[in-house]
C-alpha positions in Angstrom: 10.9 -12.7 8.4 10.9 -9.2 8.3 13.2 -6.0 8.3 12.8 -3.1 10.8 13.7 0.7 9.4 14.0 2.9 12.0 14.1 7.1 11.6 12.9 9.9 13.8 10.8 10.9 11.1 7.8 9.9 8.9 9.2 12.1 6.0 12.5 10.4 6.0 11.0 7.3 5.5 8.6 8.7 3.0 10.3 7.5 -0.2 11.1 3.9 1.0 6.8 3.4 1.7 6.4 4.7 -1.1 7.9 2.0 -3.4 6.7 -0.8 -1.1 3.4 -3.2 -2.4 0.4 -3.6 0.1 1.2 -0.9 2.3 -0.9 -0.5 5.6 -0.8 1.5 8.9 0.5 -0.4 11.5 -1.5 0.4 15.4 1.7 0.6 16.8 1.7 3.2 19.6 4.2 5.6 18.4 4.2 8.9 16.5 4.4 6.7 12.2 4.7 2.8 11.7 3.6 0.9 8.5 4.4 -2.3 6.8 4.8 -3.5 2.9 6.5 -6.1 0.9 10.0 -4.9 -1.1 11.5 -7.1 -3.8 9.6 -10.2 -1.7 10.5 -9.1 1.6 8.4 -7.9 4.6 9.2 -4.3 5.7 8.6 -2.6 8.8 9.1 1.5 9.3 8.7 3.4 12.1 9.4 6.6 13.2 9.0 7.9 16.9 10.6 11.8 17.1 14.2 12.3 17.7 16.6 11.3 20.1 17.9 7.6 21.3 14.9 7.6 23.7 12.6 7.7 21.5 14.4 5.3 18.7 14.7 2.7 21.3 10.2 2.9 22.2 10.0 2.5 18.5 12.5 -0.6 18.6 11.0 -2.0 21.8 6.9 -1.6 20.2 8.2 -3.1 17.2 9.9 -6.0 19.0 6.4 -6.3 21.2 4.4 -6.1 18.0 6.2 -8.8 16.2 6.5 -11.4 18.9 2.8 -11.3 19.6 1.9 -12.1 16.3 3.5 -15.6 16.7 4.5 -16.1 13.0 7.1 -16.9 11.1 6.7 -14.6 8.6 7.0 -11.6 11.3 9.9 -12.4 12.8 12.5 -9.9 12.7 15.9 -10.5 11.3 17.8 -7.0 11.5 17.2 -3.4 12.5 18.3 -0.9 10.7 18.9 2.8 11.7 17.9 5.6 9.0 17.2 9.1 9.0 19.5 12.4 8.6 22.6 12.8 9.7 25.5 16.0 9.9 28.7 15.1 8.0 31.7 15.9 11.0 34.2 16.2 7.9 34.5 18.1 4.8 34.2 15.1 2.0 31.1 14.7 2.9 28.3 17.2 1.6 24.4 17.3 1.6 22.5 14.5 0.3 25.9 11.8 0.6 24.8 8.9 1.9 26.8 7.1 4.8 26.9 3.9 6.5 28.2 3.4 9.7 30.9 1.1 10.4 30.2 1.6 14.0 27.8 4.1 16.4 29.2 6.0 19.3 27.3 7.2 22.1 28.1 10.8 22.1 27.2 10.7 26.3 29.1 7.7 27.4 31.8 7.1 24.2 30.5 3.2 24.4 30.6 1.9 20.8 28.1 0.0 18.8 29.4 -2.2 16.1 27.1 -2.3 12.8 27.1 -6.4 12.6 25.3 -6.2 8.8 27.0 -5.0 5.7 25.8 -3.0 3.3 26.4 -2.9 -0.4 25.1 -0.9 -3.1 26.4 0.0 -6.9 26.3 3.8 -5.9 29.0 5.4 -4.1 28.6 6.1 -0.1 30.7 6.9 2.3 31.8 4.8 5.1 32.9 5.3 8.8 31.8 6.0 12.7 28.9 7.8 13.9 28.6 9.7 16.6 25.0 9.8 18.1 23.9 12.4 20.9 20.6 13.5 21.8 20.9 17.1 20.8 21.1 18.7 17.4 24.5 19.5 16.4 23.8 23.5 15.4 26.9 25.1 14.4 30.3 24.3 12.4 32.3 24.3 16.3 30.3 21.8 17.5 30.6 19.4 14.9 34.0 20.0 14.8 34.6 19.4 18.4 32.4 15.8 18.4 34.8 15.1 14.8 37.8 14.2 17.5 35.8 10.9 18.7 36.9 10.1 14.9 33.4 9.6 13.7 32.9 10.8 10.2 28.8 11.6 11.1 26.5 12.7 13.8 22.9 12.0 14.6 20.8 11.5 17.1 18.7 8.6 16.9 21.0 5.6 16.1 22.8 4.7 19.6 18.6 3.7 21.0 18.3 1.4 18.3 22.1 0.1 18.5 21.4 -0.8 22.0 17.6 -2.5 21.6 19.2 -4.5 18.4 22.1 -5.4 20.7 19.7 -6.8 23.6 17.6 -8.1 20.9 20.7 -10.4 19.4 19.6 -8.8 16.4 22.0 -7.6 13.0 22.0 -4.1 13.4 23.1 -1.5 10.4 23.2 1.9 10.4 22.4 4.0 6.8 22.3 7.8 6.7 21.6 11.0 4.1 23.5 13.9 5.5 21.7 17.0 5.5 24.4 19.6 6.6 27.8 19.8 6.2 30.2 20.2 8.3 30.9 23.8 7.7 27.5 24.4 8.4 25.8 26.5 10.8 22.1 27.1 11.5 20.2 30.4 13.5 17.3 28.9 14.6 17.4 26.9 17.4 15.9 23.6 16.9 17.3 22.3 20.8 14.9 25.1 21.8 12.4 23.7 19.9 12.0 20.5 21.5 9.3 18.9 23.7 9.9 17.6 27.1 9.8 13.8 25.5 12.5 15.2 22.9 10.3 15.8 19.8 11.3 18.5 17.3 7.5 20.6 18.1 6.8 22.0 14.5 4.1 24.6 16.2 6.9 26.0 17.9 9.1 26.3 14.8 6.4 27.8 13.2 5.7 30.8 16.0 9.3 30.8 16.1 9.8 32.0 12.6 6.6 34.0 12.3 7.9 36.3 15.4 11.9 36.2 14.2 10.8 37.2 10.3 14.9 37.0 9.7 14.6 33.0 10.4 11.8 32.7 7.5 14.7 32.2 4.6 16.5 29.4 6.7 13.0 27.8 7.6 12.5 27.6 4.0 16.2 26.4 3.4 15.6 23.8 5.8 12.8 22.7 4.9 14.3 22.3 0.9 17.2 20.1 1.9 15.5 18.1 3.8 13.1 16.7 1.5 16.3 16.8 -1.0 18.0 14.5 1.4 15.3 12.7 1.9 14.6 11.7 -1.6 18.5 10.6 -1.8 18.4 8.2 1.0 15.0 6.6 -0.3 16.5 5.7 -3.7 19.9 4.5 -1.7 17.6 2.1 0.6 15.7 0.9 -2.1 18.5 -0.3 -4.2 21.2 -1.2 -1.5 21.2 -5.0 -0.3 22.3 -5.7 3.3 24.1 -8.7 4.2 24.1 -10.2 7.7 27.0 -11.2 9.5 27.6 -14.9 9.6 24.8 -16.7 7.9 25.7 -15.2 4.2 22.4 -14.2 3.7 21.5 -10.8 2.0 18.4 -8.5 2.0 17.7 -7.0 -0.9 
């Protein structure tokens, strides 16, 4: 039986491979995937660029991946969406991790409930998430999307909600946030997207180089992210997630 971590991101699932035994490179045919054992327990990351879109190819290789294998051992028994998140109210600040109660779909307002619970000894908050497939940029928007009542915003978690859904799978939801609410960014990272919905560093890159004035939030950026990153490693690590029904826990 395995576990399936999914983020838009190799870097946000840097710590978690990290601490894992026997980790290999999976031939999956997306952007990162590996595998390892935690604690006894097979673990599957992969990572696929942002957006639900992109999330759910991840979830649907995975799915492909594991079923052809034909063992026991690779069978998945819960998905779990990871990554960064922006806190949508003012408790929550940078590096706080949250777990969703439910996930929202930002385009249609269809809800997602998180079937697994998750329980850890450090302190997290709790509550919706709102997922759209666009970064939130500046302190109105995130306001405005705060009036769906979700606590959080990302962008990746309403593809997986639905794949674990068709899938009859547990399904949890575990996020770092990496700007507050209050937050507002110049560079536009929308703008900065592929056509498939990837965040095109090259283009960040030219973007700063010929907008010199962007260079300190680049940096900035670039600082809390790996902050935030760090935070929600240590948190998945040392969380157990307990899946509805059966009583049974992953640790």
């Amino acid at each position: 039986m395995a576990i399936l971590f999914v983020a838009a991101e190799a870097a946000e699932l840097k710590f978690l491979a990290g601490q894992l035994i026997n980790l290999r490179k999976l031939k999956w045919p997306i952007d990162y995937a590996e595998e390892g054992i935690l604690q006894g327990r097979r673990i599957l990351l992969a990572a696929n660029g942002a957006g639900p879109a992109l999330a759910a190819q991840a979830v649907e290789v995975a799915k492909r991946a594991v079923k052809a294998a034909e063992l026991s051992a690779s069978r998945l028994e819960a998905i779990v969406s990871t990554g960064f998140c922006g806190a949508l109210v003012s408790a929550y600040r940078e590096n706080q991790i949250i777990v969703g109660t439910e996930v929202i779909d930002g385009a249609t307002g269809e809800r997602y409930t998180c079937g697994a619970t998750v329980e850890a000894d450090c302190p997290r908050g709790e509550g919706p998430i709102v997922s759209q497939n666009r970064v939130a940029l500046n302190s109105a928007e995130k306001q405005t999307l705060s009036e769906c009542g979700a606590i959080a915003v990302d962008m990746e978690s309403v593809g997986v909600a639905v794949q674990a859904k068709r899938a009859s799978l547990p399904f949890c939801c575990i996020k770092v946030v990496s700007d507050r609410v209050d937050e507002s960014f110049k560079i536009d990272l929308n703008a900065m997207r592929t056509t498939a919905g990837r965040i095109a560093r090259g283009k960040i890159v030219l973007n700063a180089v010929t907008h010199p004035r962007l260079l300190p939030e680049l940096f900035f950026l670039r600082r809390r992210t790996q902050e935030a990153a760090k935070a929600l490693g240590e948190f998945l690590v040392s969380c157990r997630i307990s899946l509805s029904g059966d009583g049974s826990t992953i640790e």
